[in-house]
Backbone as JSON Lines, residues from 0, in Angstrom:
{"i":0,"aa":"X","n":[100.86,112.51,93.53],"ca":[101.25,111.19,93.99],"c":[100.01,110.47,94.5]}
{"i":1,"aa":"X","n":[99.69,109.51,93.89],"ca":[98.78,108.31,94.47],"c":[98.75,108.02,95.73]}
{"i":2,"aa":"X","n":[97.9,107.84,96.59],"ca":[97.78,107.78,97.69],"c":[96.76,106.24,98.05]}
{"i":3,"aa":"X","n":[97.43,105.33,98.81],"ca":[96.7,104.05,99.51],"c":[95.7,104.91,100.58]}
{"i":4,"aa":"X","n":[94.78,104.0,100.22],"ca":[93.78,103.96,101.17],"c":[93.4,102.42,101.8]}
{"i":5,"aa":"X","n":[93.84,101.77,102.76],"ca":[93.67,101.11,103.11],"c":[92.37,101.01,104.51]}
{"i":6,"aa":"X","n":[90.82,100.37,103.89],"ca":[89.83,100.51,104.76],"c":[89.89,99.39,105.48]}
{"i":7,"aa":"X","n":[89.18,99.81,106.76],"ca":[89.01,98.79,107.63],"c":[88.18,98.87,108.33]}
{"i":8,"aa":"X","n":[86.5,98.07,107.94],"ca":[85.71,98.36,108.61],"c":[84.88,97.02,108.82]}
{"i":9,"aa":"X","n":[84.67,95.76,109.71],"ca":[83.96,94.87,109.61],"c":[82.19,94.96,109.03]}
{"i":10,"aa":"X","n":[81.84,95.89,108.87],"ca":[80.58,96.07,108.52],"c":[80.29,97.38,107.78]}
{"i":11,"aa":"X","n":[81.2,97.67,106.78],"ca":[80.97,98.78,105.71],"c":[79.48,99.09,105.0]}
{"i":12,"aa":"X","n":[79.08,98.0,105.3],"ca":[77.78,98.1,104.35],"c":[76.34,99.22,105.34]}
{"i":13,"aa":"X","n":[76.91,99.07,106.54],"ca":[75.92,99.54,107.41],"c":[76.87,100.76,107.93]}
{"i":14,"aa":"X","n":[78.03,101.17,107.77],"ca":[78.43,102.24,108.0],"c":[77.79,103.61,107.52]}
{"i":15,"aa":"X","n":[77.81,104.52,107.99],"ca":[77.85,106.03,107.93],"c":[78.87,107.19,107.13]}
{"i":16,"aa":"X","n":[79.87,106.99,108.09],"ca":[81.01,107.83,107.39],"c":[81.57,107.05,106.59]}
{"i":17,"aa":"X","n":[82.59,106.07,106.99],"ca":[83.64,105.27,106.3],"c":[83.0,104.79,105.39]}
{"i":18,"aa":"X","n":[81.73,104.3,105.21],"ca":[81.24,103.88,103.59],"c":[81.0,105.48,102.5]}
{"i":19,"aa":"X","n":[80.76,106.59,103.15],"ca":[80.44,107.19,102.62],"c":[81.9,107.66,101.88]}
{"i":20,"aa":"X","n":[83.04,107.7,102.8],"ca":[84.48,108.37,102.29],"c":[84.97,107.64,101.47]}
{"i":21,"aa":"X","n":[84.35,106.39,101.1],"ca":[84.71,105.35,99.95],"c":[84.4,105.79,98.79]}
{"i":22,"aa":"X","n":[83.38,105.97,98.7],"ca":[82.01,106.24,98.04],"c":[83.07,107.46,96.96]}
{"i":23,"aa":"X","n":[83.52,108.21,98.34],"ca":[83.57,109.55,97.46],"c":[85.34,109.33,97.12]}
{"i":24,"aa":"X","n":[85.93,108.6,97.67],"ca":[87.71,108.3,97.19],"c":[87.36,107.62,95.96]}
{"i":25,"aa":"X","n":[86.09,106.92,95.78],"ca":[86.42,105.57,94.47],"c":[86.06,106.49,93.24]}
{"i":26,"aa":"X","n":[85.43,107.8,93.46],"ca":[85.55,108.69,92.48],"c":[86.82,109.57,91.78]}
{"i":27,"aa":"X","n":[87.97,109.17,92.5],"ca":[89.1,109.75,91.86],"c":[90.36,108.52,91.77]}
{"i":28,"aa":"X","n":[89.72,107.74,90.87],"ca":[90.83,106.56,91.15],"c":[92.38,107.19,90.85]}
{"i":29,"aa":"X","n":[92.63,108.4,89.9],"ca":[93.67,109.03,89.69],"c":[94.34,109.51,91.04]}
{"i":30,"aa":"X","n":[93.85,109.65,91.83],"ca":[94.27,110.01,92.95],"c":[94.72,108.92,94.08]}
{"i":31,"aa":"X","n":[93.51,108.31,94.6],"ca":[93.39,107.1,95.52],"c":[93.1,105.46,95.02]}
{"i":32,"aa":"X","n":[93.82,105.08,95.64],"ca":[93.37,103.22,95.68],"c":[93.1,103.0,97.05]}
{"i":33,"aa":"X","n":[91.3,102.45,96.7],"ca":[91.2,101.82,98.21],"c":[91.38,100.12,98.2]}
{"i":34,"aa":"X","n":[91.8,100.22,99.26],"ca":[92.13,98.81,99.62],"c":[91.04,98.3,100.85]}
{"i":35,"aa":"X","n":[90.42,97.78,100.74],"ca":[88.95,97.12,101.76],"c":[89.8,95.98,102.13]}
{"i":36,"aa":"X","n":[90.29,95.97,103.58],"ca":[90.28,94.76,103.78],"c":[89.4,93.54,104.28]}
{"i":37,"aa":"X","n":[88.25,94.21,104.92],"ca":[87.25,92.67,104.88],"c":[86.55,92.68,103.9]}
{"i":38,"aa":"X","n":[86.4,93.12,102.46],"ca":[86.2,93.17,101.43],"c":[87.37,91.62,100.59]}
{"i":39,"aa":"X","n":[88.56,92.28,100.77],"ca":[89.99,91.43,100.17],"c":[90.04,89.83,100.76]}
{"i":40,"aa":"X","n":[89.7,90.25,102.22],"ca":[89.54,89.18,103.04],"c":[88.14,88.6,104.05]}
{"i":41,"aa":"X","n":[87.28,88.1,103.2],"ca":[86.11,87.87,104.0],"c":[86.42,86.68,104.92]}
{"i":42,"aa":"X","n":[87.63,85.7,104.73],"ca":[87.61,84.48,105.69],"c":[89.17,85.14,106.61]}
{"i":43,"aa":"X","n":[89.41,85.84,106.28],"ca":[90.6,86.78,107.39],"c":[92.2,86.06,106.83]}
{"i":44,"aa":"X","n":[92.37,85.32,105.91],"ca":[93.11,85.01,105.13],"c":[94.15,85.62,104.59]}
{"i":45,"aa":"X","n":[95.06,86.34,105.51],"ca":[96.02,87.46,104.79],"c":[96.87,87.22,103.43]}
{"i":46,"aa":"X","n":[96.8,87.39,102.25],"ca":[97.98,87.4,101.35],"c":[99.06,88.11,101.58]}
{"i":47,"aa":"X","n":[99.93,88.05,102.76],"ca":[101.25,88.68,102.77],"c":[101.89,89.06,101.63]}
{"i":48,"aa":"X","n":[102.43,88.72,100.85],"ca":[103.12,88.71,99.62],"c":[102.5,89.98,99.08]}
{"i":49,"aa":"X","n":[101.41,89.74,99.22],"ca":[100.54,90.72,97.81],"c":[100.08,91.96,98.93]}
{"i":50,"aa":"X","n":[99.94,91.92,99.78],"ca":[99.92,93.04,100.98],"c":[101.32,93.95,100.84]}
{"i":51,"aa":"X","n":[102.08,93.22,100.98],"ca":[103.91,93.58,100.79],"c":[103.74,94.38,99.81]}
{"i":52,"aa":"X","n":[103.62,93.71,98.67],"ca":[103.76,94.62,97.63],"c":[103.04,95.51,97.53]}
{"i":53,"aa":"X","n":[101.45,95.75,97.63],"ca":[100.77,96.66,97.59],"c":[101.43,97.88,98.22]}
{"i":54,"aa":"X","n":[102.33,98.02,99.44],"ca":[102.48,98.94,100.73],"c":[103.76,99.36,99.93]}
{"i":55,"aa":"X","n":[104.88,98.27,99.31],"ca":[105.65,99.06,98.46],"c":[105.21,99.56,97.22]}
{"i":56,"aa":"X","n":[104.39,99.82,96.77],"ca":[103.91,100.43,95.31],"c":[103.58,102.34,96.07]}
{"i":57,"aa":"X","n":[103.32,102.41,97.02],"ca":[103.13,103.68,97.26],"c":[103.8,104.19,98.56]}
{"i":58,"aa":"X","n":[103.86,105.52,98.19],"ca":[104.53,106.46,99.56],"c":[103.56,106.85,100.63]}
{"i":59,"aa":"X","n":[102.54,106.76,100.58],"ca":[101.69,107.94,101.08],"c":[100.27,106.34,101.37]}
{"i":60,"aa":"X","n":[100.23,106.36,102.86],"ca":[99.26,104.83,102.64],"c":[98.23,105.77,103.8]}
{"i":61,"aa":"X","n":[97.35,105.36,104.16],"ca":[96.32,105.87,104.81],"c":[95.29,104.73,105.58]}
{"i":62,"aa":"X","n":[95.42,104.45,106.69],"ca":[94.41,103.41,108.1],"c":[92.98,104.16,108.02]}
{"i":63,"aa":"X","n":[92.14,103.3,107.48],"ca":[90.79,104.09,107.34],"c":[90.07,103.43,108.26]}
{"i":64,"aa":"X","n":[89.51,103.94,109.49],"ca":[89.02,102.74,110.36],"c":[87.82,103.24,111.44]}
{"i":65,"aa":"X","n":[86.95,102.74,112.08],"ca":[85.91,103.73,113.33],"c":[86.91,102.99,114.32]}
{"i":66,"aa":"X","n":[87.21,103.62,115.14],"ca":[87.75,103.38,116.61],"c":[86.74,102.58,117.33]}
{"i":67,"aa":"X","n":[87.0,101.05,117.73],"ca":[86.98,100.04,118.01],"c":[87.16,99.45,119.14]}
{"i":68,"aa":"X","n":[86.97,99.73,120.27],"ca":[87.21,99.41,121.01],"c":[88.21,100.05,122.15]}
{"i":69,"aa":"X","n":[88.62,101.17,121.65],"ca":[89.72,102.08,121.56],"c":[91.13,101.74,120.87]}
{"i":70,"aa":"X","n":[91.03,101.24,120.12],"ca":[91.85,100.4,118.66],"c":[91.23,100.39,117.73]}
{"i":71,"aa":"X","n":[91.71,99.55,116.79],"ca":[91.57,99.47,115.67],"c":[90.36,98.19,115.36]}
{"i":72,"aa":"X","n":[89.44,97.64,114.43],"ca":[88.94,96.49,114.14],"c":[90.31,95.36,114.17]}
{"i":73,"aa":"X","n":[89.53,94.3,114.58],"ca":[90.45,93.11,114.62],"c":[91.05,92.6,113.26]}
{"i":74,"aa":"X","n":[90.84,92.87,112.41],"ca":[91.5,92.48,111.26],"c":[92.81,93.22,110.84]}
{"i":75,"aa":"X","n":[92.82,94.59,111.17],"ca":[94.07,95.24,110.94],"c":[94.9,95.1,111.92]}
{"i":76,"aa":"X","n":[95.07,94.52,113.01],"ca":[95.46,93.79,114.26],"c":[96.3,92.8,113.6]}
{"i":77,"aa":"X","n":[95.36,91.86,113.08],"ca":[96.08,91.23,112.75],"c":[96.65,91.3,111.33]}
{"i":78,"aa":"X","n":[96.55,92.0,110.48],"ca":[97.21,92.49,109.22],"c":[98.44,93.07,109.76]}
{"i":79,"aa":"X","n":[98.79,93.85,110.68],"ca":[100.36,94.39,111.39],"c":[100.71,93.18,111.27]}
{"i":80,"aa":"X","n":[99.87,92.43,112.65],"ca":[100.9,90.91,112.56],"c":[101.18,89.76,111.5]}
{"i":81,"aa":"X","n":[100.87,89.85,110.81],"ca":[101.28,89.12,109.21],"c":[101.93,89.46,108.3]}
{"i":82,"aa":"X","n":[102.16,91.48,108.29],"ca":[102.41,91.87,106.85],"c":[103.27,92.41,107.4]}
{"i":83,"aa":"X","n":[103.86,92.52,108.89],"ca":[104.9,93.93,109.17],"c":[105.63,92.9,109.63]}
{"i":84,"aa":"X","n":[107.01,91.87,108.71],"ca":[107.79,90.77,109.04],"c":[108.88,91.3,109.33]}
{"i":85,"aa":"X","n":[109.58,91.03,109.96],"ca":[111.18,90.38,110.53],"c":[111.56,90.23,109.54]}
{"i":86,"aa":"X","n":[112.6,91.23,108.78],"ca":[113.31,91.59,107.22],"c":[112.36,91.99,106.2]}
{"i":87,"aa":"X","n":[110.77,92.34,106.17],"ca":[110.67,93.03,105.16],"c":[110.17,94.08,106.03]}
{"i":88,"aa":"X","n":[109.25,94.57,107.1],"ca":[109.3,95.37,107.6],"c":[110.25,96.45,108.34]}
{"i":89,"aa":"X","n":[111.02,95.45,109.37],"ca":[112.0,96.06,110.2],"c":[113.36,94.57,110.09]}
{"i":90,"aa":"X","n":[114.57,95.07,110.92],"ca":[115.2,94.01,111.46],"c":[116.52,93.44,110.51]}
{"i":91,"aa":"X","n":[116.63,94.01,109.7],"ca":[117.74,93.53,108.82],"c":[118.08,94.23,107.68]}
{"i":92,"aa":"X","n":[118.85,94.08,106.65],"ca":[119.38,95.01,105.93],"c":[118.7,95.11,104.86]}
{"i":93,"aa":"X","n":[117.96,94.41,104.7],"ca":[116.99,94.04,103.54],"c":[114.99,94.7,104.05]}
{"i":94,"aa":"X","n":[115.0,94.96,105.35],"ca":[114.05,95.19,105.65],"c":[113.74,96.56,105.74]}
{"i":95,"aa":"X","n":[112.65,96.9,106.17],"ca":[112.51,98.79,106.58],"c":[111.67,98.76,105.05]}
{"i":96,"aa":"X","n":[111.05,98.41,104.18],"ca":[110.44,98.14,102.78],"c":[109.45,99.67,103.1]}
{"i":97,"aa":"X","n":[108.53,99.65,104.38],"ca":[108.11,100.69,104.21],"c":[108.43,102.07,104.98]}
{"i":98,"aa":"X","n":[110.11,101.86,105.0],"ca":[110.32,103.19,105.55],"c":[110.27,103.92,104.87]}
{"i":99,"aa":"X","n":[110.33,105.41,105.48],"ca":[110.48,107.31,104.33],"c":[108.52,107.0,103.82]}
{"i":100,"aa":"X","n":[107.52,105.81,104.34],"ca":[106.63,106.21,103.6],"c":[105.79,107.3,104.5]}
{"i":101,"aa":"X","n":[105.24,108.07,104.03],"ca":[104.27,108.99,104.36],"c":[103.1,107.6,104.98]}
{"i":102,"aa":"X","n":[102.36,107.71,106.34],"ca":[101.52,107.13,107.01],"c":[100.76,107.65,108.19]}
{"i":103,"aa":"X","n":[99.63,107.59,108.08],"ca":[98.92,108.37,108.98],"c":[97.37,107.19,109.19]}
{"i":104,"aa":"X","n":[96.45,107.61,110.07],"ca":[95.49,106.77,110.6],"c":[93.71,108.22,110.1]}
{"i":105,"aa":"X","n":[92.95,107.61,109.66],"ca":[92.07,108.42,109.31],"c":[90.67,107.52,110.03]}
{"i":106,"aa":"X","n":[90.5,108.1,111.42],"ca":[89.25,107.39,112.55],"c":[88.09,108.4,112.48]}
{"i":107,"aa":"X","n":[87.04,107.48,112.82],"ca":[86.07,107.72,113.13],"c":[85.87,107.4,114.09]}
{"i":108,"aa":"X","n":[84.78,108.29,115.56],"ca":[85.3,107.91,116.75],"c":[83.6,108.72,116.91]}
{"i":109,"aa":"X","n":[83.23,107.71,117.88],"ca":[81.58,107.74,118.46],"c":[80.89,109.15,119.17]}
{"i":110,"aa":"X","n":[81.62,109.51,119.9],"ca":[81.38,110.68,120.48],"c":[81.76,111.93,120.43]}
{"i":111,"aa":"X","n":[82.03,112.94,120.68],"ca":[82.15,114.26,120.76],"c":[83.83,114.14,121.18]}
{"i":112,"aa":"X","n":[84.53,115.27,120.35],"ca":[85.97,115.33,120.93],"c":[86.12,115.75,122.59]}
{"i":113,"aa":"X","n":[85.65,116.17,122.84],"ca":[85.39,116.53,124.56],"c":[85.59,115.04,125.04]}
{"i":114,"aa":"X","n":[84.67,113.89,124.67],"ca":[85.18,113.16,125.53],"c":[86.17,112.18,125.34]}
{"i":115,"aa":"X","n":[87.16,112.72,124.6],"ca":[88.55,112.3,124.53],"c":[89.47,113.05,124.96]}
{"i":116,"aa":"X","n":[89.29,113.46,126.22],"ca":[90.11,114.46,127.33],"c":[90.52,113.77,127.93]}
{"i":117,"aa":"X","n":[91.36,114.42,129.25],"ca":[91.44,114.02,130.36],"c":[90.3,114.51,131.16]}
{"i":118,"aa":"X","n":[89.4,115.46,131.08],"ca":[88.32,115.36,131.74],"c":[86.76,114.83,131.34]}
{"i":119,"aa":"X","n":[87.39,114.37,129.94],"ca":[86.35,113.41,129.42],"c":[85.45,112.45,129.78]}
{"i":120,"aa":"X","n":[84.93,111.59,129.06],"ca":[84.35,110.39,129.38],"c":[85.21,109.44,129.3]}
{"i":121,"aa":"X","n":[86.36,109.32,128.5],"ca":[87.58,108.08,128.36],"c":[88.52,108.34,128.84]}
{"i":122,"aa":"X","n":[88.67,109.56,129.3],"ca":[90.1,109.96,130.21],"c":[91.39,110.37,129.27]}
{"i":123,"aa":"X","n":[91.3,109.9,127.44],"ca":[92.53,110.08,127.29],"c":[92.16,110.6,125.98]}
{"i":124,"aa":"X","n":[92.84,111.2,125.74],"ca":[93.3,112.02,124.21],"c":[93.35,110.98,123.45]}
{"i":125,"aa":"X","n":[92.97,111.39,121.66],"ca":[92.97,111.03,120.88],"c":[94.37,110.04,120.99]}
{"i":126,"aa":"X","n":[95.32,111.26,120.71],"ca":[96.65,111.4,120.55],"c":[97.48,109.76,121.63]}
{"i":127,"aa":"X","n":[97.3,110.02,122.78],"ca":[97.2,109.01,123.95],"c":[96.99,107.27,123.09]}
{"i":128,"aa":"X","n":[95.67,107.55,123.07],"ca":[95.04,106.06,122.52],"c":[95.69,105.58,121.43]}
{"i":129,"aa":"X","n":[96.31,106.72,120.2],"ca":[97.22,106.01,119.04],"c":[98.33,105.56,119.21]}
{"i":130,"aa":"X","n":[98.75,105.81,120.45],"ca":[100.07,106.0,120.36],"c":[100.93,104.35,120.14]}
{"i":131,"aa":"X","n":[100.36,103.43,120.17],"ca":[100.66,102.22,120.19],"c":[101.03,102.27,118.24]}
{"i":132,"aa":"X","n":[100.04,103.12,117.13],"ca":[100.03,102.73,115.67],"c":[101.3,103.67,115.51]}
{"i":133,"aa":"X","n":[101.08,104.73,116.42],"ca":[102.92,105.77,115.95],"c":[104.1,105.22,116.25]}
{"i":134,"aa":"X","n":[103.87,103.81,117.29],"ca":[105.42,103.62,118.12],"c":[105.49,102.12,117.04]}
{"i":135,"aa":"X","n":[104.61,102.09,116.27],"ca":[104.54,100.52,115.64],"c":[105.16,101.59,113.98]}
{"i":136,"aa":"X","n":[104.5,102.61,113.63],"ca":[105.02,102.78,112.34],"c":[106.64,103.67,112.67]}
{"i":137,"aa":"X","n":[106.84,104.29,113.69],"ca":[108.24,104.7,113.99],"c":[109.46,103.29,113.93]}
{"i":138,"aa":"X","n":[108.56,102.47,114.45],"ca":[109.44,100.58,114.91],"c":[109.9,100.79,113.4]}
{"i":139,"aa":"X","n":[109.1,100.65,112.37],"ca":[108.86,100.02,110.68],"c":[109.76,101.61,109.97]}
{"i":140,"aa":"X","n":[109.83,102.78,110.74],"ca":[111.0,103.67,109.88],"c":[110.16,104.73,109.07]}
{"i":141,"aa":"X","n":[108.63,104.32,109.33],"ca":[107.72,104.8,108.33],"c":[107.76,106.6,108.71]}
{"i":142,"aa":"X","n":[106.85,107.54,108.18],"ca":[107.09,108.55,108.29],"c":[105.41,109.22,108.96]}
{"i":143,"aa":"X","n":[105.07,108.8,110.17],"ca":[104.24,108.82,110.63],"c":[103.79,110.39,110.93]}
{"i":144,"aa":"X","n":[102.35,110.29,110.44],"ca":[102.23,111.67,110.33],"c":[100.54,111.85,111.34]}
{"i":145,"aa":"X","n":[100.42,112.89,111.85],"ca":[99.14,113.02,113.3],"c":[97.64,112.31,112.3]}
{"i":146,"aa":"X","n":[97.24,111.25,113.12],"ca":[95.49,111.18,112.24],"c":[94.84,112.24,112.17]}
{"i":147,"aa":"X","n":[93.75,111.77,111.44],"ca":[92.51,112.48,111.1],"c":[91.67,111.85,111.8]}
{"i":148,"aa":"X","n":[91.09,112.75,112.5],"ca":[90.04,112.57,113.52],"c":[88.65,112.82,113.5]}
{"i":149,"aa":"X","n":[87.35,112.39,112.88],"ca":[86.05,112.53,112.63],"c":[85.62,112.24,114.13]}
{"i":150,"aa":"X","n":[84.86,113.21,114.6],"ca":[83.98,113.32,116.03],"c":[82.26,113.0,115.84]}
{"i":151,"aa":"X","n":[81.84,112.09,116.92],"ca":[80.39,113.0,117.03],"c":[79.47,111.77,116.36]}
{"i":152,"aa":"X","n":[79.75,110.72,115.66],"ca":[78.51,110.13,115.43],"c":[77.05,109.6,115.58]}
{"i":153,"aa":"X","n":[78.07,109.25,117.11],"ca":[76.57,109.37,118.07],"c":[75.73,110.35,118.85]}
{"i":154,"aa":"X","n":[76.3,111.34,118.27],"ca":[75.61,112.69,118.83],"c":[75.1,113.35,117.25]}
{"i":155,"aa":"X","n":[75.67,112.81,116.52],"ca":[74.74,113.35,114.93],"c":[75.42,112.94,113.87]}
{"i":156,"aa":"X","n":[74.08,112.01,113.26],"ca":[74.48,111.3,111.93],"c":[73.84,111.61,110.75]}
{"i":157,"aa":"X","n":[73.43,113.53,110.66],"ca":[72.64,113.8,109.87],"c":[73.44,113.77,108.92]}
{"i":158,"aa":"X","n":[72.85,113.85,107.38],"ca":[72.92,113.76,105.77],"c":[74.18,114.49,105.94]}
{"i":159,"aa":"X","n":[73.83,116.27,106.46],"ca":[75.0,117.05,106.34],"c":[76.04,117.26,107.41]}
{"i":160,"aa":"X","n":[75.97,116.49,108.73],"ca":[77.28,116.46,109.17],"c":[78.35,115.12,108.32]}
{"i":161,"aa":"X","n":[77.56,114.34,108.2],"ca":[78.09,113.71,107.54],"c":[79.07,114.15,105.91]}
{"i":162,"aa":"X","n":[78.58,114.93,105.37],"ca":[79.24,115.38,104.14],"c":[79.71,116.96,104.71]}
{"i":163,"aa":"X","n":[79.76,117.3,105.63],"ca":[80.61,118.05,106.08],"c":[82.37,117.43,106.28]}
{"i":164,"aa":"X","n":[82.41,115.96,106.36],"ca":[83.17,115.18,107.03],"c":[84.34,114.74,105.68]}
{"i":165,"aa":"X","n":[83.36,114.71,104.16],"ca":[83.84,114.43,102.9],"c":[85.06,115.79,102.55]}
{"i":166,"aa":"X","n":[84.99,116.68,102.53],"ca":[85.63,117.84,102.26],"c":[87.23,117.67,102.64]}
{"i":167,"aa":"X","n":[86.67,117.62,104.77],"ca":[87.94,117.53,105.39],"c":[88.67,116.36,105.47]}
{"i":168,"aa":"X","n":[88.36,115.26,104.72],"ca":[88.89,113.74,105.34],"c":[89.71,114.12,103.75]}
{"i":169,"aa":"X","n":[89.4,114.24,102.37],"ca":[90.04,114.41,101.02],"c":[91.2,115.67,101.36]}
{"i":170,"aa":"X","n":[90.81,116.82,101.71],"ca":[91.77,118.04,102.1],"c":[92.94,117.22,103.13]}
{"i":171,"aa":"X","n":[92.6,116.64,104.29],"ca":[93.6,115.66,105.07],"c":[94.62,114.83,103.85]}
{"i":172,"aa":"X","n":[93.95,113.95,103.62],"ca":[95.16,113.02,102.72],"c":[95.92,113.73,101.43]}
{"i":173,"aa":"X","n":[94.83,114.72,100.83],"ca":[96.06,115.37,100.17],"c":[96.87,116.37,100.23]}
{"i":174,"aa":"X","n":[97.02,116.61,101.63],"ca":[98.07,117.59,102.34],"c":[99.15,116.76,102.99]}
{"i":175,"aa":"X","n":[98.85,115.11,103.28],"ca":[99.86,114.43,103.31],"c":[101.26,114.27,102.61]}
């Protein structure tokens, strides 16, 4: 089964990981479709319609994103708020479009998993900080499944932690 990849990175071109996991998804188009959204959308211009449909063409969609602020980049912010409507998302009998889908979040996150503890440097678990994208895809019926979590960038952005990172991020989505 085909699997969405939906990226989200304001500055892919200067990325590390997330350009690199492109790099290596756009090699199995049989498998994955990535979807770039500041690629799709350089003036932030959502095509709802064609978003809609994209999210119903597959079961299995995937949030490709570096943790942001402790969120997401501002564009997929606002992609929830445009594409996840009142009757096609949730709310009516006609809506729920992407419930039963397989959905999960695949981050990249600056520091060392340690300091996403409670005795960390941020005080809160991975798990903690998502919990706003699980209670938004539970809202939508979707079939929300734990992220994938890449650690450590700023503690090492060598050649091979980096393609250490390719293996487990492909093994993740297709165990989805």
């Amino acid at each position: 089964m085909k699997t969405l990849i939906i990226a989200v990175h304001p500055h892919m071109e200067n990325s590390l990981i997330n350009k690199r996991w492109i790099e290596e998804l756009n090699k199995y188009p049989e498998k994955y479709t990535v979807h770039q959204l500041y690629e799709a959308y350089p003036d932030e211009k959502i095509e709802v319609e064609k978003e809609q449909e994209l999210i119903e063409s597959y079961d299995n969609i995937i949030f490709q994103f570096p943790f942001y602020w402790f969120s997401s980049p501002p564009l997929l912010k606002k992609w929830f708020d445009e594409v996840l409507l009142y009757g096609w998302a949730y709310g009516s009998k006609s809506g729920y479009k992407a419930g039963g889908k397989k959905i999960s979040l695949a981050i990249t996150a600056g520091i060392d998993e340690e300091g996403y503890s409670k005795s960390g440097k941020y005080k809160y678990t991975m798990e903690e900080l998502t919990r706003p994208f699980e209670l938004t895809f539970d809202y939508i019926k979707a079939d929300y499944k734990p992220p994938f979590v890449y650690y450590g960038i700023e503690t090492d952005s060598s050649e091979e932690w980096i393609e250490k990172s390719v293996p487990e991020y492909l093994n993740f989505i297709d165990a989805l």
